[in-house]
N, C-alpha and C positions, 0 to 999 in steps of 0.2 A: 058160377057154380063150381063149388068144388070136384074134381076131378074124380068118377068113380073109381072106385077101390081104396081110396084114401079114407082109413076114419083118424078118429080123434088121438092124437098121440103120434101120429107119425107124418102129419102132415110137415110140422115144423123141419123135418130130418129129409124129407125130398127137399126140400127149397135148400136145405141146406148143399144138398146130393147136384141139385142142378146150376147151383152158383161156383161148386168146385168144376163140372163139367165145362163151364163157362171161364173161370179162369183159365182151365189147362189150355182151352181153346182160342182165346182172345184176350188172356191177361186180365190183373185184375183190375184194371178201368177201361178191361173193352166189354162191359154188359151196364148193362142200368136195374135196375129192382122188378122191373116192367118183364125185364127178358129172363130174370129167374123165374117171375112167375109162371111167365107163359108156357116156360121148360116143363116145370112141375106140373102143369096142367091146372093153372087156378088162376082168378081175375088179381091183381093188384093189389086191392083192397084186402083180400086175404092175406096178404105179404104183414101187413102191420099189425095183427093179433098175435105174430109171435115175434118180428121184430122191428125196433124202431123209425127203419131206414138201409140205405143199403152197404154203411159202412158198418152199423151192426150185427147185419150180415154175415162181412166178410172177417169181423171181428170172429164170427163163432166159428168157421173154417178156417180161420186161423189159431183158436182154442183148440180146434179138435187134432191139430197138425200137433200141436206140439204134446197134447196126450202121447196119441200114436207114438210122434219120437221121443217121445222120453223113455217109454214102456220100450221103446228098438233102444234105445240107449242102455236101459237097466239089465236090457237081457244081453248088450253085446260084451257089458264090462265084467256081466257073469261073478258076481263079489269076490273080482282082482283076480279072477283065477283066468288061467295056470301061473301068470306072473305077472307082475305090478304092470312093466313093460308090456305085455302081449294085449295085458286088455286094456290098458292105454289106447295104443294103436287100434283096435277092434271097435274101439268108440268114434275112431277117426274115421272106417271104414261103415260103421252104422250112418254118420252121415251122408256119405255117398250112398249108398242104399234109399235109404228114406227118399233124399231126392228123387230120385230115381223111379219107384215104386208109388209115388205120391205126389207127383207133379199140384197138383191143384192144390194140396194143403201148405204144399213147399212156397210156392208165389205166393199164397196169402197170407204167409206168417213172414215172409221178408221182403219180398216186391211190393207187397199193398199202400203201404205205408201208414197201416191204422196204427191207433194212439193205444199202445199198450197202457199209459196212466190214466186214462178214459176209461180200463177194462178190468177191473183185478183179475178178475178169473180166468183171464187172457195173458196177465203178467206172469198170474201164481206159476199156471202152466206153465210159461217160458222159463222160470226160475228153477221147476223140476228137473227142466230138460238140461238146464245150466250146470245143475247141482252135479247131479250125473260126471261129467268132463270135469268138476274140479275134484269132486272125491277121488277119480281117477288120478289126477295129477298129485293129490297129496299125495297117494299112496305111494306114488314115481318116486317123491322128492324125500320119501324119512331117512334114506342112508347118508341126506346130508346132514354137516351140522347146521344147527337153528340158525347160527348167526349166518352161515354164509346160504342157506335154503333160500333160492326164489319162489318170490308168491306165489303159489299154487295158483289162484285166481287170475293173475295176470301169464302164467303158462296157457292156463286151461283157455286161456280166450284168445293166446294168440291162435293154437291149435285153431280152435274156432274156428277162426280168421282163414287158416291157410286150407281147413278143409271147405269153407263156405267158397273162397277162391277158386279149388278144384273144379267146386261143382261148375260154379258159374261158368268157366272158361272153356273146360273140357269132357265134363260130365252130364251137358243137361240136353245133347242130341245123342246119336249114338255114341255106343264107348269107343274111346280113343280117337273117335273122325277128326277130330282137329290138332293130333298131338301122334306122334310118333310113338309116344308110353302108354299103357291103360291109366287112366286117373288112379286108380289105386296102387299103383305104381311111382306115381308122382306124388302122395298123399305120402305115401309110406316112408319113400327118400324125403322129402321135407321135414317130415317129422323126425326122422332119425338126425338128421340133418342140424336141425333147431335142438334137440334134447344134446346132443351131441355138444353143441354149441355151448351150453347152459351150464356141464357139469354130471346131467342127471343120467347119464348113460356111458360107457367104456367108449374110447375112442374104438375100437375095434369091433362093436357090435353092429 
C-alpha cells in the first residue's frame, strides 16, 4: 500500500527524497531499491512504476545534483561580474558550497559511478553545469593573444579538478578538521596559483 498522504505526482520525488537520504547516510552502494522504498513508505513493487531499477534511481539524484549546481554555478559567476577574475574564483567556491549543502546529490553525481552515456538527461545536466566553469575561464583568457591563449576547456577542467580535490580531502567533514587552512583558503591559493602559472593573471595579484 502506498503510504498515506502520498497521491499521484509526487510519489516518484519521495523515493527520490529517500535514496538521497540513504546515500548521505550509507553511500551510494550502501542501500538497495528495497530500503528506498521502505524509506518512502511503499512496497518495492511501487519502486518500478517510476523507475527501472536502482541505478536509475540514483541516475535521477544524480540529474537533480547537477540542476541545483549548475543553477549555484550560474548565479555564483553572476555574468563575469564584478571581474572576469572574481567570478572565476566564485565558481570555485560555489563548488565547495554545493558539496557541502548537498551531500546526497554530491555522492551520486560523482561517487555512484552511474553511466552518464546510459542517461542523456543526466549528461545534458552535467554539460550545463560544465558549461558554466568554461564560459568563466574564457572570459579569464581574452586579454591573451589567440595564438598563445590556453584552452579554456582544459583550464576550466583542471579547476574542476582541484576544486573537486578540495572537497574530497578537506571539505566533506567539518571545515578545515583535516587542514590547518579553510578549504576555501586552499581553493583560492591553488587557483591563483595555476592562473598564475598559465599567464592569465599578474604575478602580483
Amino acid at each position: 500500500m502506498v503510504k498515506q498522504g502520498y497521491h499521484h505526482g509526487n510519489l516518484r520525488q519521495a523515493l527520490i527524497d529517500a535514496a538521497l537520504a540513504l546515500i548521505e547516510a550509507q553511500g551510494p552502494q550502501g542501500f538497495t531499491l528495497s530500503d528506498a522504498a521502505k524509506s518512502a513508505g511503499v512496497t518495492p513493487a511501487a519502486v518500478y512504476r517510476h523507475f527501472a531499477g536502482r541505478e536509475d534511481l540514483i541516475a535521477e539524484c544524480a540529474r537533480q545534483g547537477f540542476e541545483i549546481f549548475a543553477d549555484l554555478m550560474e548565479h555564483a559567476y553572476n555574468g563575469g561580474q564584478p571581474t572576469a577574475l572574481a567570478a572565476f574564483e566564485a565558481t570555485g567556491r560555489a563548488y565547495l558550497a554545493f558539496a557541502r549543502k548537498f551531500p546526497g546529490h554530491y555522492m551520486a553525481m560523482f561517487e555512484s559511478g552511474v553511466n552518464f552515456n546510459r542517461n542523456p538527461d543526466l549528461a545534458r545536466a552535467s554539460e550545463r553545469a560544465r558549461s558554466v566553469l568554461t564560459r568563466a575561464a574564457e572570459a579569464l583568457s581574452q586579454h591573451i593573444p589567440a595564438a598563445r591563449r590556453p584552452p579554456a576547456a582544459m583550464f576550466a577542467n583542471h579547476v574542476w579538478a582541484l576544486s573537486h580535490g578540495v572537497v574530497e580531502l578537506f571539505a566533506r567533514g567539518a571545515p578545515g578538521s583535516r587542514s590547518p587552512f579553510p578549504p576555501e583558503e586552499l581553493l583560492e591559493a591553488g587557483i591563483g596559483i595555476y592562473l598564475r602559472g598559465l599567464g592569465l593573471i599578474a604575478p602580483d595579484r
